[in-house]
C-alpha positions as CSV (number, residue, x, y, z in Angstrom):
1,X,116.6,108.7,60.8
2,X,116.8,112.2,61.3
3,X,118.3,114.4,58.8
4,X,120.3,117.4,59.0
5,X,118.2,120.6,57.9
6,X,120.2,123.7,56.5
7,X,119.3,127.2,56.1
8,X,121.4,129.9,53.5
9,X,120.1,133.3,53.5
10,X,120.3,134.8,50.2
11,X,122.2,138.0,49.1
12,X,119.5,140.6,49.1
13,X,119.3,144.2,47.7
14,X,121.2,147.1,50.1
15,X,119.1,147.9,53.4
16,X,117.0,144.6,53.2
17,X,116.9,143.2,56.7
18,X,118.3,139.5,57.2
19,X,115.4,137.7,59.9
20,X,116.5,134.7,61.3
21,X,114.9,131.9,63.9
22,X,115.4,131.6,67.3
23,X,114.4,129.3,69.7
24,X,113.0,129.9,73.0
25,X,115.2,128.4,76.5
26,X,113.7,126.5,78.4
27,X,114.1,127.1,81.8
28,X,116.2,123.8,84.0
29,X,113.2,122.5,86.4
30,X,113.0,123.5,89.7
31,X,113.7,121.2,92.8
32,X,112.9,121.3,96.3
33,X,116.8,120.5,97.4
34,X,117.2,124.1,95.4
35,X,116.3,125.9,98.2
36,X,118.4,124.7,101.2
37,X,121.4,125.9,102.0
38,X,125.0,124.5,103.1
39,X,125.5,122.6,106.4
40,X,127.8,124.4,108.0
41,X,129.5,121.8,109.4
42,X,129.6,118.8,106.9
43,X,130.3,115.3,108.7
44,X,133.3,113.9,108.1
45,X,133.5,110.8,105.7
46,X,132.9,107.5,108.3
47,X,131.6,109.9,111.4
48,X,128.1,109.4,112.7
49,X,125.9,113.2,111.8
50,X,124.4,114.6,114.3
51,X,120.7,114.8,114.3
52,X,119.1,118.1,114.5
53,X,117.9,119.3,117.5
54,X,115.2,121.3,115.6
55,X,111.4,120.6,116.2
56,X,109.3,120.2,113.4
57,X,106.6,122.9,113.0
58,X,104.2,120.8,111.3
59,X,104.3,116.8,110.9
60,X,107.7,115.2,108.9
61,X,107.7,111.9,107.7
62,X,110.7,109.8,106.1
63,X,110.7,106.4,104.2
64,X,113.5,104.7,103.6
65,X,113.2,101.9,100.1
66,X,114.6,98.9,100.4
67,X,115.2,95.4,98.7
68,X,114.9,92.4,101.0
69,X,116.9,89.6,98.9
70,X,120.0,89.3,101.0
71,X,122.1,89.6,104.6
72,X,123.3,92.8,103.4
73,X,119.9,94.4,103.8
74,X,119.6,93.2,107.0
75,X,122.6,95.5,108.1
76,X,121.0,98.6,106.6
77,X,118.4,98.4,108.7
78,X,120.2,98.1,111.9
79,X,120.8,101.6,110.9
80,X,117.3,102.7,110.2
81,X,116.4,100.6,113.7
82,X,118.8,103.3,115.8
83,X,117.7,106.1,114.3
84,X,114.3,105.4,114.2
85,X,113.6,106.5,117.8
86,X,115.7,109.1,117.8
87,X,113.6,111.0,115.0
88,X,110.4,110.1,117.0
89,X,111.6,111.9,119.8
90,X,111.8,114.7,118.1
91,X,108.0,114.4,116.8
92,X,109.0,112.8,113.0
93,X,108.1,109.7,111.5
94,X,110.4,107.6,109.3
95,X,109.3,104.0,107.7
96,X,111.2,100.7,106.1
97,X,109.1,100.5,103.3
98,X,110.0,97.0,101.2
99,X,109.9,96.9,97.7
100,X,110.1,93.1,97.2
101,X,112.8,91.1,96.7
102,X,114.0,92.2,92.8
103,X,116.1,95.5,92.4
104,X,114.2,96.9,89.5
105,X,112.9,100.0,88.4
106,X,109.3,99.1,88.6
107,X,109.5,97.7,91.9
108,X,111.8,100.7,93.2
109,X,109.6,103.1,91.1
110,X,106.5,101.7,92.7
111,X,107.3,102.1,96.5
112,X,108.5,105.9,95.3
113,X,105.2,106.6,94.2
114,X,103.3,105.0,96.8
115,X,104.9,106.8,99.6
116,X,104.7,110.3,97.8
117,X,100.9,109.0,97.3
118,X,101.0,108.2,101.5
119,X,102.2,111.6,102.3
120,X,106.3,111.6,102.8
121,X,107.8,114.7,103.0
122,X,111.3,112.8,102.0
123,X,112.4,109.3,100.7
124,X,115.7,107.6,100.7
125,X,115.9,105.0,97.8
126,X,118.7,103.1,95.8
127,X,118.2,103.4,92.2
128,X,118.6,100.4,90.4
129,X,119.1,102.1,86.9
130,X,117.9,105.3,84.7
131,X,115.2,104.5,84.2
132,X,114.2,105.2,88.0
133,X,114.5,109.2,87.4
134,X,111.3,109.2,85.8
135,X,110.0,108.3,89.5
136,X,112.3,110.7,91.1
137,X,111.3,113.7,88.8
138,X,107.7,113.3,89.7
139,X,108.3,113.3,93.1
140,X,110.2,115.8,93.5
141,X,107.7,117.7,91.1
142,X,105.5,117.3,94.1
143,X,107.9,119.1,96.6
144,X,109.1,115.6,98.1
145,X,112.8,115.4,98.8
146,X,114.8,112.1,97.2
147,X,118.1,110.8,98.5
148,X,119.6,108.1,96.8
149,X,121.7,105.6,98.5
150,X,123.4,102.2,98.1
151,X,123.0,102.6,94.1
152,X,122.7,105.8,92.3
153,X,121.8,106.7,88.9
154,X,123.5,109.0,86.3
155,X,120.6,111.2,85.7
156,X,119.4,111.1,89.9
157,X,121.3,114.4,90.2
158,X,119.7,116.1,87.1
159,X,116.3,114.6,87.9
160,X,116.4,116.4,91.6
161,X,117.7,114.0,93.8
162,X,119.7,116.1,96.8
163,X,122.6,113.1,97.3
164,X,123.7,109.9,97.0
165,X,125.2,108.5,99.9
166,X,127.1,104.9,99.3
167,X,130.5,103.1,97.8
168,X,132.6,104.5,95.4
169,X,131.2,101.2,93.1
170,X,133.8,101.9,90.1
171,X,136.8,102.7,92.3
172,X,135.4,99.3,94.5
173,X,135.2,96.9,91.6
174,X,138.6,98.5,90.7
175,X,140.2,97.8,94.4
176,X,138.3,94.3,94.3
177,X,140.6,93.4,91.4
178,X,143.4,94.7,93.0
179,X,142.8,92.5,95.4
180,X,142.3,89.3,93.0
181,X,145.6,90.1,91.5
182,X,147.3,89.9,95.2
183,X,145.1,86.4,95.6
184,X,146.3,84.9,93.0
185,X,149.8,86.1,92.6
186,X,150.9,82.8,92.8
187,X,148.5,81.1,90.8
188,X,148.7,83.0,87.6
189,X,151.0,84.9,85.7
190,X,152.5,86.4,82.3
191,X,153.7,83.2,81.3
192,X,150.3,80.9,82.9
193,X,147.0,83.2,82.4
194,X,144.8,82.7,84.3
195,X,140.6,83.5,84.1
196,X,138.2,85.0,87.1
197,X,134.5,83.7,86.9
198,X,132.3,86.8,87.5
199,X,128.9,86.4,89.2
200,X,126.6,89.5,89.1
201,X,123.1,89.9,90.8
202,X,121.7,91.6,88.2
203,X,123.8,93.1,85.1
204,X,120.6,96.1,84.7
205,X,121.7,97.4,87.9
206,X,123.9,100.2,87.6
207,X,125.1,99.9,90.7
208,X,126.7,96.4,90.3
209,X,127.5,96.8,86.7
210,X,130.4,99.7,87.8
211,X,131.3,97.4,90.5
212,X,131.8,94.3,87.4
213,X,133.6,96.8,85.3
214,X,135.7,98.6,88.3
215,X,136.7,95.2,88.6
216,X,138.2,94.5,84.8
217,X,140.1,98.0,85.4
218,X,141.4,96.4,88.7
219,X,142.9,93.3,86.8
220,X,143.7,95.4,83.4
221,X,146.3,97.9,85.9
222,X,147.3,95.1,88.1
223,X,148.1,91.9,86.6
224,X,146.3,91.8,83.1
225,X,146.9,87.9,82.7
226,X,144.2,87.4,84.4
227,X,140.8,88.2,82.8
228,X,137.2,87.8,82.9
229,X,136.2,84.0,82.0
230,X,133.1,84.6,79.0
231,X,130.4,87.3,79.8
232,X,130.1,86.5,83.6
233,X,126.4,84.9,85.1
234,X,123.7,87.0,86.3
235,X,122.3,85.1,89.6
236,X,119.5,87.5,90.0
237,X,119.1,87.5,93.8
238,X,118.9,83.4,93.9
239,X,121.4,81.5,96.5
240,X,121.1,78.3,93.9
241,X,121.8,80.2,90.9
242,X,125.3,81.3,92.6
243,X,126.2,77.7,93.5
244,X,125.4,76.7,90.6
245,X,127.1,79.4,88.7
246,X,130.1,78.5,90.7
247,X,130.3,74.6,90.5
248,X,129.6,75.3,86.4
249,X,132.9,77.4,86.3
250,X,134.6,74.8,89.0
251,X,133.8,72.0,86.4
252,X,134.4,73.2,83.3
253,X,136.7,76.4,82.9
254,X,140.2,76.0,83.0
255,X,143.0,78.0,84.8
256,X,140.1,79.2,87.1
257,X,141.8,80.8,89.3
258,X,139.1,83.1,91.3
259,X,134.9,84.3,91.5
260,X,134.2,87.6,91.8
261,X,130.3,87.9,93.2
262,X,129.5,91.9,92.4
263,X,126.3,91.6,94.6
264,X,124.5,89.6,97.7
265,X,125.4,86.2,99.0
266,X,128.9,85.6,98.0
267,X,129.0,83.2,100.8
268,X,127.4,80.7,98.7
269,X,130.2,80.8,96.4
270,X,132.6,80.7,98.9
271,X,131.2,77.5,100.4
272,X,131.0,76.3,97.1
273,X,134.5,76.3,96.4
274,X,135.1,74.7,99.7
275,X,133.1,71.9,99.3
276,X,134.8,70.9,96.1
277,X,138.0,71.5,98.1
278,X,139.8,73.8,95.9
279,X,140.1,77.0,98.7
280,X,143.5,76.9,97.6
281,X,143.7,77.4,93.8
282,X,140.1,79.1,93.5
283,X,140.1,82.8,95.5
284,X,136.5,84.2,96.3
285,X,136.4,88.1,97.0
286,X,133.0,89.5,97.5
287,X,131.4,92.7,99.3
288,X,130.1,93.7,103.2
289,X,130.9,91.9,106.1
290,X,127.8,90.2,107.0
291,X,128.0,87.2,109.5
292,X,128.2,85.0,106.5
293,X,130.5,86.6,104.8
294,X,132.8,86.7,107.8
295,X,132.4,83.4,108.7
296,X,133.3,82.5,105.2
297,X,136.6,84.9,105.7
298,X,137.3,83.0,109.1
299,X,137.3,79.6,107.4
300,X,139.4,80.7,105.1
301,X,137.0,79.9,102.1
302,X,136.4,83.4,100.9
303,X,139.6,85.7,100.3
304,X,138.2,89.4,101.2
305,X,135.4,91.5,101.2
306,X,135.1,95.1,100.7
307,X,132.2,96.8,103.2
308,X,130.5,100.0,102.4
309,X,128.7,101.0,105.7
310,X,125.0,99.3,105.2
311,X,124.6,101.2,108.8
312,X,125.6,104.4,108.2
313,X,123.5,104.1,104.6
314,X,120.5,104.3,106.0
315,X,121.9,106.2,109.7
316,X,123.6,109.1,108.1
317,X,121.1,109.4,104.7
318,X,117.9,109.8,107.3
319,X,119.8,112.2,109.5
320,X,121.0,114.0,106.5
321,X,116.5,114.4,104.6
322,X,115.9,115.3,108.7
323,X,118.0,118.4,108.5
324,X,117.3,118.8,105.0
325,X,113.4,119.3,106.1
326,X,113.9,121.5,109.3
327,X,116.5,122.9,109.2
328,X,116.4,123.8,105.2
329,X,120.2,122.2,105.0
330,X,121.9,120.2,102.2
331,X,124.7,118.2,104.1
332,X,127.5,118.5,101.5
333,X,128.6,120.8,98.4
334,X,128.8,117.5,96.6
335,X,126.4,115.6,95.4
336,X,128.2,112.1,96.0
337,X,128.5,111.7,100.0
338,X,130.9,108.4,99.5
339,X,130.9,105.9,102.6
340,X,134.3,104.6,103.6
341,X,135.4,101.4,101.6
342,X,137.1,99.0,104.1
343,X,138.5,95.6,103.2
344,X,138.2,92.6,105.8
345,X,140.7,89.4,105.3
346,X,141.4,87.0,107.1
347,X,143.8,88.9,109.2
348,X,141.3,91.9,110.1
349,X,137.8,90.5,109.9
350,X,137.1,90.3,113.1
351,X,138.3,94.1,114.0
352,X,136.6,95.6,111.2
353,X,133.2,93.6,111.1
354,X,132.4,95.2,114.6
355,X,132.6,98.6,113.6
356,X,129.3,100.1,113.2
């Protein structure tokens, strides 16, 4: 343990000089997103950007990190498929790199380094936690511009990330509960409490942890007799561990009255609770609106989801490192670029899963 150190300067004779320590400032570190300037005309939040019409002077190449464990994924790179041309047209390169299938910090770390190792003049990465700056410090180090999006980290900003483009994943969890409390407003109450199994993909990522604990503010403000059932189950990526998850708090927790899956494939949990036959007394609320999810909606098994733009994630965050190289441009004052948070029941699925 460290202890305190104190120093008292002694009275000395008339006209003696009193010296004293000081200690030299460092300097904050320089980054290559400190040099570009303000778009001057910042896209509106859920509008396409426009990609720059400016031609490289020398060869630009983009990678976009990604995790390949779920449907979600999928959509992001619908995204990354549109623009993809267009940035080739204009003589740059950009690249799906795939870090594997487990949102860590060695397996996101890894891909960073390998494609600053490969020659990328920007990447586009989620961050699974903290510890991920150390990887986004060195590369920037190197001149390479970072972009974080789907999951950011608190020290991604510091560390010289230029943005983070993605959901608001507190306010999300927050709205999800919301949303629980509407779901089972007939179910529980002051006088019957009732418990919420939570299912998390992973409780290390950041990302989904704000999205579990946005969720307890949701119930907490909206109907606080309902609550969390135990610690909640961390599936980590696996389709069996959610139904399993979800037949364990079908069979044994009482007053269940809802799941709340944080990450990928709350389908599974939705068809889970169907084929017990409890849709009616168990609500399922989840996030995007992949085809399984909205299928799930459809059928009535799964109450809502809450989409954050998987397209324009990878769309708008490319666009955005393509200006940011030619044109010397930052895209927004703000660091946090939010994507618009849209919720899809059964009443507006199909209108709102076929906007891209």
């Amino acid at each position: 343990m460290k202890r305190a150190m104190t120093f008292a300067v002694a009275a000395v004779a008339s006209g003696a000089l009193l010296t004293g320590c000081t200690t030299a400032q460092v300097a904050p570190a320089k980054h290559p997103s400190d040099t570009l300037s303000l778009s001057p005309t910042p896209t509106p939040q859920g509008e396409r950007p426009a990609l720059s019409t400016t031609k490289p002077t020398k060869p630009v190449k983009i990678a976009i990190i990604a995790i390949e464990n779920n449907p979600f994924f999928a959509q992001v790179k619908t995204g990354y498929d549109a623009v993809k041309p267009k940035i080739e047209a204009t003589g740059g390169t950009v690249d799906w790199i795939t870090a594997g299938t487990d949102v860590t910090v060695d397996s996101v770390g890894d891909a960073i380094n390998a494609a600053v190792d490969d020659g990328y003049n920007a990447i586009a990465a989620l961050m699974p936690g903290d510890g991920i700056c150390a990887y986004v410090r060195q590369a920037t180090a190197k001149g390479v511009l970072v972009a974080a999006y789907n999951g950011d980290a608190s020290c991604a900003q510091s560390s010289g990330a230029l943005f983070f483009h993605g959901q608001d994943l507190r306010a999300a969890g927050a709205q999800a509960g919301k949303l629980m409390c509407t779901a089972t407003k007939d179910l529980a109450s002051a006088s019957k409490p009732g418990v919420v199994g939570v299912e998390t993909e992973s409780f290390t990522f950041q990302a989904l942890e704000e999205r579990r604990l946005g969720f307890l503010d949701g119930l907490m403000q909206n109907c606080p007799w309902v609550t969390q059932f135990g610690d909640g189950v961390d599936y980590q990526a696996s389709t069996d561990r959610v139904a399993s998850a979800t037949r364990d708090y079908l069979t044994s927790t009482e007053n269940l009255v809802g799941i709340y899956v944080t990450g990928g494939n709350p389908q599974v949990a939705a068809q889970t609770v169907a084929s017990a036959g409890k849709t009616s007394t168990v609500k399922v609320i989840g996030f995007d609106f992949t085809a399984e999810n909205v299928a799930q909606i459809k059928a009535g098994n799964m109450y809502a989801a809450i989409g954050q733009d998987p397209y324009g994630q990878s769309y708008d965050t490319i666009v955005w490192l393509y200006k940011a190289l030619v044109d010397k441009q930052k895209p927004s004052p703000d660091y946090f670029i939010p994507t618009a948070a849209v919720v899809g029941t059964h009443a507006n699925i199909t209108t709102v899963s076929a906007t891209k």
